[in-house]
C-alpha positions as MATLAB code, in Angstrom:
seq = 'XXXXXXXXXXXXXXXXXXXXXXXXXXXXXXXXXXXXXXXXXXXXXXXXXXXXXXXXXXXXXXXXXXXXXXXXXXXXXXXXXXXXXXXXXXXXXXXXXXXXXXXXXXXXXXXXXXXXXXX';
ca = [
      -5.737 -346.285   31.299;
      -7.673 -349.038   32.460;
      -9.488 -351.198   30.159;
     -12.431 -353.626   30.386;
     -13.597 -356.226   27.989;
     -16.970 -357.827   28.713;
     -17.889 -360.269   26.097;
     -21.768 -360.935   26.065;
     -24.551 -361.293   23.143;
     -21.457 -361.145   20.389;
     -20.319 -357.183   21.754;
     -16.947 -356.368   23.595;
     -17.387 -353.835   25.819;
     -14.315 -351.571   26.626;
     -13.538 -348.561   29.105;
     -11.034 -346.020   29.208;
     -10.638 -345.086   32.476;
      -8.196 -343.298   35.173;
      -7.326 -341.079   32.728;
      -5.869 -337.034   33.984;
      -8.291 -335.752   31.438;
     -11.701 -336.647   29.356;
     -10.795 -338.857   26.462;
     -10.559 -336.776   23.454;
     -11.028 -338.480   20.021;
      -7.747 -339.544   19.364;
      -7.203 -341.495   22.676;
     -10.166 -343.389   21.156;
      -9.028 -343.941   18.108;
      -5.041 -344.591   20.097;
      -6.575 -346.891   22.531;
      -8.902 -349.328   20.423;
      -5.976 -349.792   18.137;
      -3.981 -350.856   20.873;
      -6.467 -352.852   22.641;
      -7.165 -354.569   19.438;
      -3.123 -355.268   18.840;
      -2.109 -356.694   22.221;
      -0.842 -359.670   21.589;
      -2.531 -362.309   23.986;
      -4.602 -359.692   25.182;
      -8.135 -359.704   25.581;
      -9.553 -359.268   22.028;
      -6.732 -361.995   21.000;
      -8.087 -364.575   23.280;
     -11.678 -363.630   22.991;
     -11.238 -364.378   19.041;
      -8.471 -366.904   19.383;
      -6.278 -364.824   16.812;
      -4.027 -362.396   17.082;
      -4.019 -358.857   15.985;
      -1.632 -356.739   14.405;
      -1.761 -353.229   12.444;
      -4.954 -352.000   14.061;
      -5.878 -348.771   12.377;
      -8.991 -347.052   13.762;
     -10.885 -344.102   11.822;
     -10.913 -341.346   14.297;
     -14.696 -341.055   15.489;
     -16.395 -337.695   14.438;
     -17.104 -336.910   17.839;
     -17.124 -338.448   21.852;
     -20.657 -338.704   22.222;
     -21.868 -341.591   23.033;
     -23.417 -343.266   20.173;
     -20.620 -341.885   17.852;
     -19.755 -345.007   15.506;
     -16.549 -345.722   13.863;
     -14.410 -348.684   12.742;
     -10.912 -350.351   12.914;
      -9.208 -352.721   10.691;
      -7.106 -355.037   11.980;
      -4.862 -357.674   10.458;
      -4.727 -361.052   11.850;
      -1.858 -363.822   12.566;
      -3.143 -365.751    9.279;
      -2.688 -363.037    7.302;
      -6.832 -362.211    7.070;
      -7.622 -358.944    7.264;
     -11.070 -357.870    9.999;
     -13.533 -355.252   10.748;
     -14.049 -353.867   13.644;
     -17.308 -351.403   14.129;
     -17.280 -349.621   17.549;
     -19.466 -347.308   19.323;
     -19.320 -344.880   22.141;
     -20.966 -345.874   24.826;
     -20.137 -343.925   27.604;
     -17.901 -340.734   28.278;
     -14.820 -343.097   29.086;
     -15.578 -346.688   27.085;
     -16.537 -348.373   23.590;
     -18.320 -351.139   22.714;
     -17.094 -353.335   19.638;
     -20.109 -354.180   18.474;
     -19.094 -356.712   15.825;
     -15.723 -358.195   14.171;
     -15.693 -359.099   11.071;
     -12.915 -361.493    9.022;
     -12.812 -360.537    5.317;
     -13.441 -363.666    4.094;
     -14.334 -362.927    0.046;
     -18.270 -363.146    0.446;
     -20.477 -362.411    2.922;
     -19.171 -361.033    5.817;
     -19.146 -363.251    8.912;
     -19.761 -362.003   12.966;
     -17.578 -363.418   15.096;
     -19.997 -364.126   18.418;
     -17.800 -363.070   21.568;
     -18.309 -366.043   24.616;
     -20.083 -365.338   27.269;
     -17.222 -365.197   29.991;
     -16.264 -361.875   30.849;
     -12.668 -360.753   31.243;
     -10.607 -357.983   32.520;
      -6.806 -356.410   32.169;
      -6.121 -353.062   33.755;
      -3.250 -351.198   31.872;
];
């Protein structure tokens, strides 16, 4: 599947794509977690950290605007948030990602600079 990330106003924009059939909502919940846990990949270098054990709650549906969220551990050992929407019939948007820091959660802003892999 292909997969985009655009990184503007603190969201990550990503698209399933080239796929033999309509995404279902495991290959969401399959392909954020693995998006999110590529090493060096694009979340990884839009955060500067590292990601591994990405779980994702399986969305309810593949609307768009169906909402769910992924945990994900990081290379320091902190544990983040990830809240994602559907935003089109093939792609996601991460909408924030959040480390657990003990108090008030904190959004990580994404840079402006967009970037793309195709898988």
């Amino acid at each position: 599947m292909k997969k985009t990330l655009i990184a503007a106003g603190g969201s990550l924009l990503l698209l399933l794509g080239a796929c033999s059939k309509d995404p279902d909502k495991t290959d969401f919940k399959k392909q954020t977690a693995d998006f999110i846990n590529k090493d060096d990949g694009d979340v990884s270098k839009t955060l500067n950290v590292n990601f591994s054990d990405a779980k994702c709650d399986e969305p309810a549906g593949t609307a768009v605007g169906t909402k769910y969220q992924c945990t994900a551990t990081g290379d320091d050992g902190s544990t983040w948030t990830f809240n994602v929407e559907i935003t089109s019939k093939n792609g996601f948007t991460v909408q924030d990602a959040n480390p657990d820091t003990g108090g008030a959660p904190t959004t990580v802003a994404a840079p402006d600079t967009p970037t793309t892999t195709t898988g």
